[in-house]
N, C-alpha and C positions, 0 to 999 in steps of 0.2 A: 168037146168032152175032155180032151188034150189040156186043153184050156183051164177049162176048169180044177183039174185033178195037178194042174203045177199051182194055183192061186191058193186050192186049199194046203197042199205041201208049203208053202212061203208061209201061209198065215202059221202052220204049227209051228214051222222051225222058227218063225218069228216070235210066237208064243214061249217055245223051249227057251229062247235065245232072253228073253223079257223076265221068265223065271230065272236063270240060271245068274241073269246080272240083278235081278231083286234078290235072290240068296247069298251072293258073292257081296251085294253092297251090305246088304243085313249082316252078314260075316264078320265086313270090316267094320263095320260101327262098332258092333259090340265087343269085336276084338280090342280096339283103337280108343273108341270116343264114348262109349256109354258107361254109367256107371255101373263100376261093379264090387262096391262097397254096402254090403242092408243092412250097414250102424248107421241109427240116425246122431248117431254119439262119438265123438273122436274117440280111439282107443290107439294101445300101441303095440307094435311090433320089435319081439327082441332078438337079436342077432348075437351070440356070440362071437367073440372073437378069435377062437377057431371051430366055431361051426363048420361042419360038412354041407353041400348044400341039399344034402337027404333030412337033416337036419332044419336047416333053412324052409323046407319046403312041409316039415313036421309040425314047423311052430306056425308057418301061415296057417295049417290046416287046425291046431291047437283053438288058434284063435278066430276061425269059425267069422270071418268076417265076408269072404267072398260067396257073391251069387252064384257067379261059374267059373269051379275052379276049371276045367278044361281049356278058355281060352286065355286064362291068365298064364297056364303051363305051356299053351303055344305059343305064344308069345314071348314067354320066359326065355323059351327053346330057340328062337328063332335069335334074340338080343345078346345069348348065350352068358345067361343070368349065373348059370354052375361055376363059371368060374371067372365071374367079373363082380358078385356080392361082396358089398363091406360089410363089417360088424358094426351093429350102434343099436338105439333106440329109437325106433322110428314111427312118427303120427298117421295112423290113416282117419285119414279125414272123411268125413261124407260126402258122398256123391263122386269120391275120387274112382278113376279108371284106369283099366291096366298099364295104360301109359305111362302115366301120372304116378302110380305106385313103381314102375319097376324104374323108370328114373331116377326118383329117390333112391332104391338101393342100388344102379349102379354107380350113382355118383356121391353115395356117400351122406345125401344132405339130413343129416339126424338133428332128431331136436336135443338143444344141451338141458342138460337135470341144473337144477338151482341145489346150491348145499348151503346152510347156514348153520353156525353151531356159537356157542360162546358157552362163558362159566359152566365148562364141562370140568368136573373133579379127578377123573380121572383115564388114562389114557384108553383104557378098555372098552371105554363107555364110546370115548372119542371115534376110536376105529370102528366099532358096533356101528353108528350112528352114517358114516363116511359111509361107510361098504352094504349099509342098505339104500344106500342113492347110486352108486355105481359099479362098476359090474369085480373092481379089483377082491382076493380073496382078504379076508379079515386077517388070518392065521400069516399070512404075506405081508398086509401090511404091519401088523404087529411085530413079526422078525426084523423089517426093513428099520422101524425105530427105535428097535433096541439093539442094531447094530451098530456097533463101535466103525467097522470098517466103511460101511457105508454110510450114517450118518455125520463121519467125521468127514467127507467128501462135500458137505456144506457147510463147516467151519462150527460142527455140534459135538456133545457126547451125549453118549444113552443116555445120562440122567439128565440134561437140560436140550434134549432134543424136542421136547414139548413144548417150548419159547418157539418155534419158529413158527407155529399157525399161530396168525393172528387172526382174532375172531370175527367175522366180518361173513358175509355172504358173496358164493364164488358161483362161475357158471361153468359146468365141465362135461365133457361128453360122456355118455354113459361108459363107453369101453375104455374107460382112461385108465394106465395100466397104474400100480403102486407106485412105480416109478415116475411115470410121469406124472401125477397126482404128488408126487416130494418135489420134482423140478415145478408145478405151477405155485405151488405153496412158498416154494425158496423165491422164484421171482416176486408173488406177492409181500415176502417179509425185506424186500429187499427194497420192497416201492416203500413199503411203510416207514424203514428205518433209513428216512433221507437225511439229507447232510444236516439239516434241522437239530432232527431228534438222538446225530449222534454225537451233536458239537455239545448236547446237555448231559449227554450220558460219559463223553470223554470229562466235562466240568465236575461230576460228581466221583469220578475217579471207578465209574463202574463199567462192564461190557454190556451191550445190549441184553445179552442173555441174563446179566447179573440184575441188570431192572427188571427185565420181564417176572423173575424169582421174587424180585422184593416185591414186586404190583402184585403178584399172586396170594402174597400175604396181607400188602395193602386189602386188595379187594375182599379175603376173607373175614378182615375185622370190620368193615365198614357196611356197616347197612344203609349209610343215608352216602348219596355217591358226594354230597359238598362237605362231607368229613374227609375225605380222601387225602389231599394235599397234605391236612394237618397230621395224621397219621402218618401220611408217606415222610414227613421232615422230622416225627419223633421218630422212626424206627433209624432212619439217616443220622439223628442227629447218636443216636447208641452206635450204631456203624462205626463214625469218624470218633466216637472217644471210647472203642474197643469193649464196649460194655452188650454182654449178649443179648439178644433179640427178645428173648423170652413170650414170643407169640403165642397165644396158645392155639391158634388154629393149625401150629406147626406140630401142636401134641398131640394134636387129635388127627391129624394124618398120620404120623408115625404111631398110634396106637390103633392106626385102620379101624377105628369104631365111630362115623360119622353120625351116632345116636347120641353122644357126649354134647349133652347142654351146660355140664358146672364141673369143668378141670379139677381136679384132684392132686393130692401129694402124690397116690400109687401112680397117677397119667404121668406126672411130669419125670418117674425114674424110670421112664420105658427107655431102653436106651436105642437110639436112632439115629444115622446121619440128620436128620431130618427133625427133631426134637432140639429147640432153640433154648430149652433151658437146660441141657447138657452143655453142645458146644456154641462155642463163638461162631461170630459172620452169618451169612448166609447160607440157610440148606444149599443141597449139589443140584436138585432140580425143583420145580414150583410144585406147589402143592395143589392148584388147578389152574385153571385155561385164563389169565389175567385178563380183564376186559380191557377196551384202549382205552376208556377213561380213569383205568387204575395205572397204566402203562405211564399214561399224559399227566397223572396225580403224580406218578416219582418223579417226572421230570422239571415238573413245574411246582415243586414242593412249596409250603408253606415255609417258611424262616421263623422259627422260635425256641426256646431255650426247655420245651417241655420233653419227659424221658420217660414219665409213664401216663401210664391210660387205664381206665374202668370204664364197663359201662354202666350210666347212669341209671341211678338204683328206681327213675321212677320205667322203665324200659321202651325208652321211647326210639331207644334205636342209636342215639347217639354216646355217648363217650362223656366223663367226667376227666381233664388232662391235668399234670403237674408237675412243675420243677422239681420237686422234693419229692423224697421218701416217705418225710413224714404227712402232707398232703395228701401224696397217694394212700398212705395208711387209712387216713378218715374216708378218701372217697372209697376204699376197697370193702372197710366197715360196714358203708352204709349199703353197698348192693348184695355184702352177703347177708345184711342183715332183710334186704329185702327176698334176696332168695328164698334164706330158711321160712319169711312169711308166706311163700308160696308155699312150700315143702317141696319146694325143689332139689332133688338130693344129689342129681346124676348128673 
């Protein structure tokens, strides 16, 4: 009877013992190894950069991706996630598990935002565009470019501090701050403008910033990109015999009305740094974001003896050019005369 009543003791405690390691191994899997991501969809997780981690733990639950928050928070707890979390933007992937997820945020491994931008007009737009891809504030990076003191800190001023992005597609981590978002920019302007392109820009007797200003003109009269060159070595060639630029795409920035299709006597007496049939040379900064092949059009300019430009009156995009005055005369005739057959008035 003895006997018996110890065999069936062993079998429960052996039972208790069989339960308690199939709940304890159940525990660790789904703490450890199973997934506990129910997007069948990548999404992402945002971190600021001084996030709290009451915070941290608001936006996980924000974003409603885990099956069970309890052993992700044990876990957390145990890894001592409160105050080993970086800031970034971060991918959960499907079928990832708490492992897998809080690794990621201790170690940082964020995925970087792509930014691309070019023939942006103007610098408002620039920043708009920048600071919905990463986390720096607009209003900050705004002040940062139009700061004298810090802008001059990469060999800029406030009015030609817009020359230094070159337009081009970059890859950056979400929490990149303003500042570091100018120091990756300054490095990239600094790969772009190698001994190349400044041995062309010392020949022309201009500073890189001072091309970048004239491309920015180039590229606003040019609508077909293989006019460029010729355009870039008329406005050079008025440069080197002191005779003013008279752009009018320089009138219609200084009169802020990019609605202006047919320049005017009252456009050209706006008076402006920046309106090239008041003063001589070069406005103080560009008039939008020069592309690199308006950049590579001043550098690699056309060689000819022409000083003005119209464009051609049947409107195909390109430019009627001319030595003379009075050439220019007849070709300026024939496109206003093609205007007024539009009734183009503005």
């Amino acid at each position: 009877m003895l006997k018996k009543q110890k065999k069936t003791l062993f079998l429960i405690f052996g039972l208790i013992f069989i339960l308690i390691a199939t709940f304890k191994s159940y525990k660790l899997y789904t703490t450890y190894f199973a997934s506990n991501n129910k997007n069948i969809h990548k999404i992402y997780l945002y971190i600021p950069s001084n996030a709290t981690y009451q915070q941290v733990l608001d936006s996980i639950t924000a974003r409603d991706f885990l099956k069970n928050s309890d052993t992700f928070i044990e876990l957390a707890n145990q890894r001592n996630l409160k105050t080993r979390f970086k800031p970034g933007k971060y991918p959960i992937k499907p079928n990832m598990n708490n492992r897998q997820i809080l690794n990621m945020l201790l170690a940082g491994n964020q995925e970087a935002v792509n930014i691309a931008f070019q023939n942006i007009r103007l610098k408002e737009s620039f920043v708009a565009l920048v600071t919905r891809k990463i986390e720096c504030d607009s209003v900050m990076l705004m002040r940062l470019l139009d700061s004298t003191s810090f802008i001059s800190k990469y060999g800029f001023t406030k009015e030609n501090s817009y020359t230094m992005f070159i337009p081009n597609s970059y890859q950056l981590f979400w929490n990149t701050s303003a500042e570091k978002f100018f120091d990756k920019m300054h490095q990239e302007y600094l790969r772009f403008w190698n001994k190349n392109r400044l041995l062309k820009a010392k020949y022309l007797n201009l500073s890189p910033q001072q091309v970048s200003i004239l491309a920015s003109i180039v590229d606003s009269e040019a609508l077909m990109d293989n006019e460029m060159p010729t355009i870039a070595g008329l406005y050079l060639n008025r440069l080197q015999k002191g005779i003013k630029l008279e752009a009018d795409p320089t009138v219609i920035f200084a009169n802020n009305d990019f609605t202006i299709h047919r320049v005017l006597n009252r456009h050209l007496r706006t008076p402006s740094p920046y309106n090239t049939y008041l003063n001589f040379g070069l406005p103080p900064g560009p008039i939008t974001m020069p592309s690199i092949k308006a950049i590579d059009a001043v550098l690699n300019h056309e060689n000819h003896n022409y000083i003005y430009m119209c464009a051609k009156e049947d409107f195909s995009g390109y430019h009627n050019f001319a030595s003379s005055v009075t050439q220019h005369l007849i070709n300026a005739k024939k496109f206003q005369h093609a205007l007024d057959q539009r009734n183009i008035k503005k």
